[in-house]
C-alpha positions in Angstrom: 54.6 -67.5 -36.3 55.5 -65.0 -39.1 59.1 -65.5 -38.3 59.9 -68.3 -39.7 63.2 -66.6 -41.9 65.4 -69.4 -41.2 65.6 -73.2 -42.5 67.3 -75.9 -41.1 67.5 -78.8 -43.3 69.1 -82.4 -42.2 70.2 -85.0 -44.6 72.3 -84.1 -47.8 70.8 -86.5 -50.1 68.6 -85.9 -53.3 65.5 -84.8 -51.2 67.0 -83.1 -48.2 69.3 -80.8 -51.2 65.5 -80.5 -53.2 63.8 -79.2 -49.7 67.1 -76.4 -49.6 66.9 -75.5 -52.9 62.7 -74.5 -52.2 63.3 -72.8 -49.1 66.2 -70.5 -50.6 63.3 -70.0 -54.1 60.9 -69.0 -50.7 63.7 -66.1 -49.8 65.1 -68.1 -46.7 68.3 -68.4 -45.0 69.3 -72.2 -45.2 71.7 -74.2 -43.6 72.2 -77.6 -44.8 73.6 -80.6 -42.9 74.8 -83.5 -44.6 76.8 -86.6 -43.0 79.5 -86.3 -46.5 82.2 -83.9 -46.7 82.4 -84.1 -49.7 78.9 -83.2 -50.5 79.3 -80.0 -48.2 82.3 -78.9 -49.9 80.8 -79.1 -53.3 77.6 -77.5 -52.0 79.4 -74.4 -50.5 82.4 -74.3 -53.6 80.5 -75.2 -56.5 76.8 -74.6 -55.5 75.9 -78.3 -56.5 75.7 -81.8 -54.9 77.2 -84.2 -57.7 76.7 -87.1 -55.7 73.3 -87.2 -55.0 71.7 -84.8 -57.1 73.9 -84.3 -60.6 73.3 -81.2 -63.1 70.8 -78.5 -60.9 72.4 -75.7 -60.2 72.0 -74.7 -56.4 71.6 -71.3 -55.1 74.4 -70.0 -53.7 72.6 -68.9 -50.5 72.5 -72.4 -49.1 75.2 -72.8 -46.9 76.2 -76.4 -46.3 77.6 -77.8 -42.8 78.4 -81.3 -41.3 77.9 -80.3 -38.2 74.3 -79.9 -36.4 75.1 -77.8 -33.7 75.3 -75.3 -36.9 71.1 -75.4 -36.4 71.1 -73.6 -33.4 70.1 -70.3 -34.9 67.3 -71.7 -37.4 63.9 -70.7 -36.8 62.4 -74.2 -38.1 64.1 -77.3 -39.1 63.2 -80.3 -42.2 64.1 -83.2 -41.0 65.6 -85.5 -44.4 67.4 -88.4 -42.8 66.4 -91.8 -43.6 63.3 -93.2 -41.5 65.7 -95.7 -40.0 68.3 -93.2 -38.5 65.5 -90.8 -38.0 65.9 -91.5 -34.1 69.5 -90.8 -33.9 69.6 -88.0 -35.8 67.3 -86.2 -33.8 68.5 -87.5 -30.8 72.2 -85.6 -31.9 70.4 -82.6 -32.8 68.3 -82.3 -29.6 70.9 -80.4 -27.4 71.5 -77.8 -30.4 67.8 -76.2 -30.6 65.4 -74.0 -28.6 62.9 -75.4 -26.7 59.1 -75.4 -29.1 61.5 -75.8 -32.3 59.4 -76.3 -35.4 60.1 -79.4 -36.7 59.0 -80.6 -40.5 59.1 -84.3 -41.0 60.4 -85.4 -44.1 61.2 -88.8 -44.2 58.7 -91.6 -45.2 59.0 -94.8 -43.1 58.3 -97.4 -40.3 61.0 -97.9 -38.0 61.9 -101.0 -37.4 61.8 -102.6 -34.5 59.5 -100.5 -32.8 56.8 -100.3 -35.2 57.4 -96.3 -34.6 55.5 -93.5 -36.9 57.9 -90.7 -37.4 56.0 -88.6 -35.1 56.5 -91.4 -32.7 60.2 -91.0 -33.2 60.2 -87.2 -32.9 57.9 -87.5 -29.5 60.3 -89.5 -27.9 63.0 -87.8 -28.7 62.5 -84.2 -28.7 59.2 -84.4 -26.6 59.0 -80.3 -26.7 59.5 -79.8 -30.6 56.6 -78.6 -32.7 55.8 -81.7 -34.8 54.7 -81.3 -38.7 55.0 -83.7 -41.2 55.6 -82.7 -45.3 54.7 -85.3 -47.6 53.1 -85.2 -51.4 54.1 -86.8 -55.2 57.8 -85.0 -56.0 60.7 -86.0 -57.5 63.6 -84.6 -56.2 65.3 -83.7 -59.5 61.5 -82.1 -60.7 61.2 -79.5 -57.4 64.9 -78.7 -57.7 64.5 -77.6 -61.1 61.5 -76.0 -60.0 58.7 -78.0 -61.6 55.4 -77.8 -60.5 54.8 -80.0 -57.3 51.7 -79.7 -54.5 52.7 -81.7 -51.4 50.2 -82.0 -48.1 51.7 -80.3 -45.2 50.2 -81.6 -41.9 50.1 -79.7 -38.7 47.8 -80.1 -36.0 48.3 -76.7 -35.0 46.8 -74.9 -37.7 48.4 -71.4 -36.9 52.1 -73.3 -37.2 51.3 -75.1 -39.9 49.5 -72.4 -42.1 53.2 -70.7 -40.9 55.1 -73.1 -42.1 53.7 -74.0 -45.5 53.7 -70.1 -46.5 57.4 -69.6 -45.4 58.3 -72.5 -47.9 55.5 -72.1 -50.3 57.1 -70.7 -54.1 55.1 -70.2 -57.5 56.0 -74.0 -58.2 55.6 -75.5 -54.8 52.1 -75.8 -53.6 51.8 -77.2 -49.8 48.1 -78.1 -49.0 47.5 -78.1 -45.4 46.1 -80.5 -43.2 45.7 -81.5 -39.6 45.9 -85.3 -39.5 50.1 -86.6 -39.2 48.6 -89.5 -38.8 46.9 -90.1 -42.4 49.8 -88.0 -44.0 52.8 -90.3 -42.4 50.8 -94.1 -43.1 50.3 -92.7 -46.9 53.9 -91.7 -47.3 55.4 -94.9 -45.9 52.9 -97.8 -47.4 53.7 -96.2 -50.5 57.0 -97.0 -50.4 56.0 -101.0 -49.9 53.8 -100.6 -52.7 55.8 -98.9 -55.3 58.4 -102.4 -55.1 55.0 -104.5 -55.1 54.4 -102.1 -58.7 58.1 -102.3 -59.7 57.7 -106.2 -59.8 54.3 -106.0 -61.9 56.4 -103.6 -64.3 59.7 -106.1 -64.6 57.5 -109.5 -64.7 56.0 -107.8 -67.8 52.5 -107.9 -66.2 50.6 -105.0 -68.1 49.0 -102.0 -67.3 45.7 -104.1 -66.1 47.8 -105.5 -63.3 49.6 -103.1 -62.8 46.1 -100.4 -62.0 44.7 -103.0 -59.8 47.6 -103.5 -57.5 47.9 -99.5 -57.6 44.1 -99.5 -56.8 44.4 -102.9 -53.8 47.3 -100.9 -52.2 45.2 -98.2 -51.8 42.8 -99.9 -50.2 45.7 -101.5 -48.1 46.9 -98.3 -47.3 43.6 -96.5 -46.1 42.9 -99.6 -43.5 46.6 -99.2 -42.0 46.0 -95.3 -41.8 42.3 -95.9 -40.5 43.7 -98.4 -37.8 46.3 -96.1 -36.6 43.7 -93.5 -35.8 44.3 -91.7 -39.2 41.7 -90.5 -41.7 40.9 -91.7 -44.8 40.2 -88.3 -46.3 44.0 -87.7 -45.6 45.0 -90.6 -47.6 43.0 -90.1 -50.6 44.6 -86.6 -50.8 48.2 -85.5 -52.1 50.5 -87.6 -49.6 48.7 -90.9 -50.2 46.9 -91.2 -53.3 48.8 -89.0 -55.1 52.2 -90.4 -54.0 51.2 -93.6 -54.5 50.4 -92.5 -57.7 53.5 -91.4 -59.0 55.6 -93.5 -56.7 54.2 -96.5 -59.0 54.3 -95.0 -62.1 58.1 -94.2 -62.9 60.8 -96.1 -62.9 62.6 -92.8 -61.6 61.2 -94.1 -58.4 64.0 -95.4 -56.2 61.1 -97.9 -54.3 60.2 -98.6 -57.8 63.2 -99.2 -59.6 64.4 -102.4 -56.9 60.8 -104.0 -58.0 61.7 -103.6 -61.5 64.8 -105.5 -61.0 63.5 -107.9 -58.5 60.9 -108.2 -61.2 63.6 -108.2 -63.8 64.8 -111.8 -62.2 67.9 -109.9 -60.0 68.2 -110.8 -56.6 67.8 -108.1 -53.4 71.7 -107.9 -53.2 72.7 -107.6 -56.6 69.6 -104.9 -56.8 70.9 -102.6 -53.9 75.3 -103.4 -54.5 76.6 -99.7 -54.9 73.8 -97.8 -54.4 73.9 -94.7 -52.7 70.2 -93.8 -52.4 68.3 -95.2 -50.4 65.0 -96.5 -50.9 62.8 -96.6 -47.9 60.2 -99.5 -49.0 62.9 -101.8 -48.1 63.5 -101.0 -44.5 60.0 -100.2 -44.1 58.9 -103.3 -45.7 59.3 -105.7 -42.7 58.0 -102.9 -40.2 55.1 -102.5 -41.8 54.4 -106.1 -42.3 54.6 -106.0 -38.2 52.6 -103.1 -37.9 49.7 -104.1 -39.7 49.5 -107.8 -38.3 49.8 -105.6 -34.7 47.3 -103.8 -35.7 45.1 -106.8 -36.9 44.7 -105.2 -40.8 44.7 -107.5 -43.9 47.7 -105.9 -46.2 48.3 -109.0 -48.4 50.6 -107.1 -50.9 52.6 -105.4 -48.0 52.8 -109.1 -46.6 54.5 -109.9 -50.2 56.7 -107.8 -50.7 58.5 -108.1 -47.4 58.3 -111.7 -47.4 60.0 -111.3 -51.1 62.7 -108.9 -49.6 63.4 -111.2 -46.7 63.9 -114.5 -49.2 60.6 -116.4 -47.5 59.4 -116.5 -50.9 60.1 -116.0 -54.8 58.6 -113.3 -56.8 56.2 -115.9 -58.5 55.0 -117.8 -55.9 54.4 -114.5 -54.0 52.3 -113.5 -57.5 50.3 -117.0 -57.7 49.8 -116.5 -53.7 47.9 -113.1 -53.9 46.0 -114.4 -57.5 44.7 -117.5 -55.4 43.7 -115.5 -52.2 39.8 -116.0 -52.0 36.6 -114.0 -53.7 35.7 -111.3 -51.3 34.1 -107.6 -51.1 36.0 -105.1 -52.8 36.5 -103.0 -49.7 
């Protein structure tokens, strides 16, 4: 396990570049793969990624690739892509690495369509890889720049995982282990749903009142998902559910975040997302978890309004008077 000396790390975006930049800080030898050419030239000539992640200097021992089969060699690999091409990413990789392949989940999401946990998506695709999932409040720019971040790393093989968080641990990057994927994944994608849900409160000019009790109901909403998928609810009140949720809805930095604000703001869905590079998960996952939850027979009434918002069932105000109307109950 102590030879873990080599990252791989898939997707070339703001968070897959961040998740480089730590493992070269932890004394690693990192590849990079990224889709754009022209963010792999700029990476290897320049030591930057302008388009996604402008102004942090990148250390020049990253080495930058499109092509996956440039993996083989790495002793563990971050997964980055988007939760929705999760599946055939991995799927393209699977030929290129060594059967029991560490492999650290990065992306936050339900996929659609088959109501599919990352794990899910890793299982059925490379059934033999070492499954781990990172998750935890951070900003790419802010852990690029080496800010102070502490993310949850879950493993439920505590030897691998205890391996993994130490090979990418750093003075400013603080994994917390854990054992339950579960808990750690259902935080990381719900708060995606719920930072657009927050986003609205912030761009309908709600207040702060509103704006902690939807923070505090999503929660709640969160913990039964996680519960009902066999999760824990320890897990969730920890640093990849609480404490993303946390920041997720409390800066407009937040990609999840910022479409509310404008949905909020009176802009529709297309004129939010035209030329847009990032991506922001809680709207694919929106509609998924939506599914899930009603599979799963849990009450998520602000999950259920922001995907019907996203999908044009229902305006941003009637969605707000629907969930101010719902009955008294139990806080619970």
């Amino acid at each position: 396990m102590s030879d873990l000396n080599y990252a791989g790390v898939i997707g070339g975006g703001a968070w897959g570049t961040a998740l480089a930049q730590v493992c070269a800080r932890a004394g690693l030898t990192v590849t990079l793969q990224a889709r754009e050419l022209e963010v792999v030239e700029a990476i290897n000539a320049r030591n930057e990624n302008p388009t996604f992640l402008p102004g942090v200097a990148l250390d020049p021992v990253i080495d930058a690739t499109t092509e996956l089969s440039d993996l083989s060699p790495c002793d563990f690999i971050l997964a980055v892509a988007p939760a929705q091409h999760l599946r055939s990413t991995l799927a393209a990789l699977r030929p290129h690495v060594r059967p029991g392949i560490p492999i650290l989940l990065c992306a936050k999401g339900v996929e659609q369509g088959t109501l599919n946990l990352m794990t899910e998506v890793l299982a059925q695709t490379i059934p033999d890889a070492a499954p781990a999932v990172l998750s935890g409040p951070s900003f790419a720019g802010e852990v690029a720049r080496g800010l102070p971040t502490a993310v949850t790393l879950a493993c439920p093989d505590e030897a691998l995982g205890r391996a993994l968080a130490e090979a990418i641990a750093t003075p400013t990057f603080r994994p917390y282990l854990a054992a339950d994927m579960i808990g750690a994944e259902a935080g990381g994608a719900i708060k995606n749903v719920l930072a657009i849900a927050c986003g609205i409160v912030e761009g309908k000019g709600l207040g702060r009142s509103a704006h902690a009790a939807l923070i505090t109901r999503g929660f709640a909403e969160m913990t039964r998902v996680a519960e009902a998928l066999g999760g824990q609810a320890e897990t969730v009140a920890g640093l990849c559910g609480l404490g993303d949720l946390v920041l997720t809805c409390s800066s407009p930095q937040s990609r999840n975040m910022s479409v509310g604000l404008a949905l909020g703001g009176g802009r529709t869905l297309e004129e939010t997302l035209a030329g847009k590079l990032t991506v922001a998960e809680g709207v694919a996952s929106a509609p998924a978890v939506r599914a899930l939850a009603r599979r799963l027979g849990v009450e998520t009434p602000i999950c259920e309004a922001v995907a019907a918002i996203l999908a044009g069932e229902v305006g941003v105000d009637e969605a707000i008077l629907a969930l101010l109307s719902r009955p008294i109950t139990n806080e619970r």
